[in-house]
N, C-alpha and C positions, 0 to 999 in steps of 0.2 A: 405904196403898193396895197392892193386891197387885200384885207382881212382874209377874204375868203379865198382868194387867188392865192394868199401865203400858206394856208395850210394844206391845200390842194399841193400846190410845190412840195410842201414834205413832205406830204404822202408818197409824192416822183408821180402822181396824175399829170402835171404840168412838167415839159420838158427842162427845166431850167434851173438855177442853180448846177454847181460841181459835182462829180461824180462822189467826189466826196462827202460833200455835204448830203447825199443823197443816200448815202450808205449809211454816215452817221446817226440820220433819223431813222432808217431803218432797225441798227442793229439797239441805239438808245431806247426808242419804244418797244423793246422785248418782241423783235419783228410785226409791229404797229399795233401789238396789242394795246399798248399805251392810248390809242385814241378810242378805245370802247369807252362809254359812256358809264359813269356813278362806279366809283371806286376804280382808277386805272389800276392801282397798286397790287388790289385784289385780283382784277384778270389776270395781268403779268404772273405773277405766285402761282395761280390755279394750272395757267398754261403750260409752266414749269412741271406743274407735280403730274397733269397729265401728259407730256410727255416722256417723264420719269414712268410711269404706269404702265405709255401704251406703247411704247416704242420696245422694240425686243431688242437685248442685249446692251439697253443704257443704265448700265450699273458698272462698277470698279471702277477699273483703269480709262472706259471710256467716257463716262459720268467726270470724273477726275479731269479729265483733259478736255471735255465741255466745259465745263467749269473754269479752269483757268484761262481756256483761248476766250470765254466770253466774259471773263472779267477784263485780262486783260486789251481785249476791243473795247469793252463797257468805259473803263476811265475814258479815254479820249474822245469817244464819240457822243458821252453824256459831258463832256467842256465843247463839244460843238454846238448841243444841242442847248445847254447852258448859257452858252453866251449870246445864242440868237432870240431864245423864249424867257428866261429871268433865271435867278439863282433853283434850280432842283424844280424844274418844272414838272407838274403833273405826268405829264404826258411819256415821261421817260420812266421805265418799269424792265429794264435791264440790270436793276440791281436789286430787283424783288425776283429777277429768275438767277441771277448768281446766291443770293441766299437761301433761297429754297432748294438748288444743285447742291449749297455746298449742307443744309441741314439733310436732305438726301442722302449724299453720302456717308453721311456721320450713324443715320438710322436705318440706313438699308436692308442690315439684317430682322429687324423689327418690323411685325405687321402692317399690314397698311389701315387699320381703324389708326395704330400710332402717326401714322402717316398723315392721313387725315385731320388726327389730335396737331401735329407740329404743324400744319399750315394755316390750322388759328391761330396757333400762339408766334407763330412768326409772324403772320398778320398783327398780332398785340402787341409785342414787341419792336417792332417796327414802326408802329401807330405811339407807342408809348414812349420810345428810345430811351429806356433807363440810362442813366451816367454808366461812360462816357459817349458812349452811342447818340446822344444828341448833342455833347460839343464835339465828337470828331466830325460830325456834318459840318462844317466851317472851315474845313481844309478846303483848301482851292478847287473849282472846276471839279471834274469829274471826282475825282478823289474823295471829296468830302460827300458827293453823292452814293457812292460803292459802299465807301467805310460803314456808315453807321447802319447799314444791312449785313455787312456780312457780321458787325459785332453783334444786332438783332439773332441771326441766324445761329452764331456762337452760345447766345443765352438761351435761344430756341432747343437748343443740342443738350445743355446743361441740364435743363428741365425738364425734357423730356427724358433723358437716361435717369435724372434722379427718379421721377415717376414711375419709371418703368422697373425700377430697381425697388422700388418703396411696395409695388404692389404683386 
């Protein structure tokens, strides 16, 4: 199949392919943010915090439960997307918007310059994957794609409340 015909297909430009398979690149490219151009990782992340920002009333309990339904969609639809394009394709940035939800949630009470502050260091973090955060990436399919962001996002969380606490 051509190159250019296959990624048109995941975009769902092209009829074909499973409803399924059509959904899982969907919701795996952080709703196709993934295919923006020079650093997918970083749009995914940004998209997240401005929807944290501009949406009204995405904080608590429903931040919380965004959160968990798109991780829990994230694992299987990043082992769809995984097993058609290579292990932890670029293109998948569903688990830089579950880690930026769940560093969100941890700092909500906190400014938004801190806000700001945690989506570089989650971008660093993430980019850096201190131990174990870059051998948990080697869990199978989607799983090893999620894990070693949301452990990102966990250190991301650490550092920012120590910082905030230190200054």
């Amino acid at each position: 199949m051509d190159v250019h015909l296959e990624e048109n297909r995941t975009l769902g430009h092209v009829n074909t392919g499973s409803f399924t398979e059509r959904v899982s690149f969907f919701i795996a490219t952080g709703f196709y943010s993934g295919y923006l151009p020079v650093a997918p990782g970083s749009w995914g992340s940004l998209f997240a915090l401005l929807v944290f920002w501009l949406v009204p009333g995405f904080r608590g309990p429903v931040l919380l439960g965004a959160t968990l339904l798109l991780c829990g969609a994230g694992v299987p639809a990043s082992t769809v997307v995984a097993a058609r394009k290579g292990k932890d394709p670029s293109i998948v940035t569903v688990d830089e918007w579950v880690g930026m939800w769940i560093v969100l949630f941890l700092i909500s009470d906190l400014r938004v310059l801190w806000h700001a502050i945690a989506f570089c260091l989650f971008r660093l973090m993430d980019i850096v994957k201190p131990p174990p955060a870059f051998q948990i990436q080697s869990l199978p399919g989607g799983w090893g794609i999620m894990a070693d962001d949301i452990l990102a996002a966990l250190y991301t969380v650490f550092f920012i409340r120590l910082a905030y606490a230190l200054i």
